[in-house]
C-alpha positions in Angstrom: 83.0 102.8 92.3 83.7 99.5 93.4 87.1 98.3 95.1 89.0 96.0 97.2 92.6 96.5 98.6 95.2 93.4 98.4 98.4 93.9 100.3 101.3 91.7 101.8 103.0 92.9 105.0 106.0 92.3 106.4 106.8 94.5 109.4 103.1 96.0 109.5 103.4 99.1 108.3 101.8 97.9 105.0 99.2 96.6 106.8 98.6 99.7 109.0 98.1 102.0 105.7 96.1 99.0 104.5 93.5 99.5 106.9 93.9 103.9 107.1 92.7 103.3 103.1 90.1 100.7 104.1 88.4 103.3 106.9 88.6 105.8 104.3 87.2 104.3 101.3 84.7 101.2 102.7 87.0 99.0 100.5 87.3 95.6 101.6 91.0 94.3 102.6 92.4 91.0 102.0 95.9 89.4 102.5 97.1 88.6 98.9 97.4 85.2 100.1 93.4 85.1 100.4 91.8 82.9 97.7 88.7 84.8 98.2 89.6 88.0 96.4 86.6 89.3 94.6 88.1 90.6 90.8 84.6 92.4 90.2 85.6 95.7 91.2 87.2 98.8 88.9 89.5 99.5 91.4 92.5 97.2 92.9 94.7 98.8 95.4 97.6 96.9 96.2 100.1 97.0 99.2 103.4 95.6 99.6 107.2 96.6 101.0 110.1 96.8 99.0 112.4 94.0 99.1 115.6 93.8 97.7 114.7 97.0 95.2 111.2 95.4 93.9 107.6 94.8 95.0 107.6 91.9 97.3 104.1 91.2 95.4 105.8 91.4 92.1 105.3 87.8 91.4 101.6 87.8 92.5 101.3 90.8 90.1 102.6 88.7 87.5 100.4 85.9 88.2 97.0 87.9 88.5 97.7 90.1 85.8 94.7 88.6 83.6 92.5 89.8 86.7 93.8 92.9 87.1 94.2 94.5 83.6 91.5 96.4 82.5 91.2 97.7 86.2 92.5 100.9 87.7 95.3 99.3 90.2 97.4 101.7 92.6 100.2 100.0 93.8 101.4 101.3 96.9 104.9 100.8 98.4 106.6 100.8 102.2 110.2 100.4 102.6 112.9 102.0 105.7 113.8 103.8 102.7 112.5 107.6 102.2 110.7 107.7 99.1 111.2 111.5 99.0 115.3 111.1 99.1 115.7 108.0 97.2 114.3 106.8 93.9 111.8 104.4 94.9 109.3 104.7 92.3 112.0 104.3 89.6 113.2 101.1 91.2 109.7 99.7 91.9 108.2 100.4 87.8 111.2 99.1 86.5 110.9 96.2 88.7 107.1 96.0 88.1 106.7 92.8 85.0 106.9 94.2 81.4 103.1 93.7 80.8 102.1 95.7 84.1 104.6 98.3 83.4 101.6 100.7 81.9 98.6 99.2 83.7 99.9 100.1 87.4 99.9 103.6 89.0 103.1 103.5 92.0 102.7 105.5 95.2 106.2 104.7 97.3 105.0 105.6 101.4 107.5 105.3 104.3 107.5 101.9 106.3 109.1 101.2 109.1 111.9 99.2 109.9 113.7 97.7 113.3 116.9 96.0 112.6 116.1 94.4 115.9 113.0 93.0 114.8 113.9 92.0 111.4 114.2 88.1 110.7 116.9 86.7 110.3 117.0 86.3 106.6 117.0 90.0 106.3 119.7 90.8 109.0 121.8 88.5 107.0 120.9 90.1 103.7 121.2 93.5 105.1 124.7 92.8 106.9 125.9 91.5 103.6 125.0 94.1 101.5 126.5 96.9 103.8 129.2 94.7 103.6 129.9 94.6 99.9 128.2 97.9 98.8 130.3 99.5 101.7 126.9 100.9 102.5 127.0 103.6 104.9 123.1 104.3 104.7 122.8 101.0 105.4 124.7 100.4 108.0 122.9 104.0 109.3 119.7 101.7 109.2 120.7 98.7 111.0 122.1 101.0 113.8 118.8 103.4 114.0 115.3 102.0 113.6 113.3 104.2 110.9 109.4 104.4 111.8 108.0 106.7 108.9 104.4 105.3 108.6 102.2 108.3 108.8 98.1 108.5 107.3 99.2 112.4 106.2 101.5 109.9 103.5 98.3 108.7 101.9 97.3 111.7 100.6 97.7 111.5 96.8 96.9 107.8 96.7 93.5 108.5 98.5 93.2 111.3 96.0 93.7 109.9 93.3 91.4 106.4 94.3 88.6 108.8 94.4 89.3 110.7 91.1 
């Protein structure tokens, strides 16, 4: 089985399982921003957080679709939110372009997130939306830094890469 894992990361917690699924498998890794990608593989993995209730590579998805179908690609997912309390997978597929909808397997992992470190684009975005959602989770998050990343999280997705 050949492979290569293709992630985006933000806050590097989609970079750290990145590289835990790189020692792990011998697949190479490359920043979806690399044009050197090699689309001879069976297998694509793909990393990215959750911005905004979709994949932040969602549009990359889109664009490399005619190189990815056919493939086995696992998409996995970070965000501050825990996957196992809120309804990340449901958000991420339906978020996921119509013509990938059936092609791509989701695995939602904990991220991390510092309110403190977060740019200022998403300290804006997240002020505002605590703001009109009256958010108390939110709020909850900008007040407490989350740090979930953990390799015990990669279980199934390991699992079911070597299946």
């Amino acid at each position: 089985m050949r492979g290569v894992i293709i992630y985006r990361s933000t806050y590097g917690s989609t970079k750290q399982y990145a590289e835990w699924i790189h020692e792990e498998t011998g697949f190479p890794l490359f920043d979806s921003r690399d044009r050197s990608i090699p689309w001879d593989v069976d297998t694509v993995v793909i990393g990215c957080p959750v911005i905004a209730f979709k994949p932040a590579l969602n549009g990359w998805i889109q664009k490399h679709w005619d190189k990815l179908n056919g493939k086995r690609v696992l998409l996995f997912t970070t965000s501050g939110a825990d996957p196992a309390k809120q309804p990340v997978r449901d958000l991420v597929e339906k978020a996921l372009p119509d013509r990938a909808k059936r092609g791509v397997r989701v695995f939602p992992l904990a991220g991390r997130f510092d309110f403190a470190k977060a740019t200022r684009t998403h300290k804006i975005m997240l002020r505002l939306a605590a703001f009109l959602l009256r958010s108390e989770a939110i709020k909850h998050q900008i007040r407490n830094p989350v740090d979930g990343v953990s390799r015990a999280n990669l279980r199934d997705l390991l699992t079911a890469i070597k299946r």
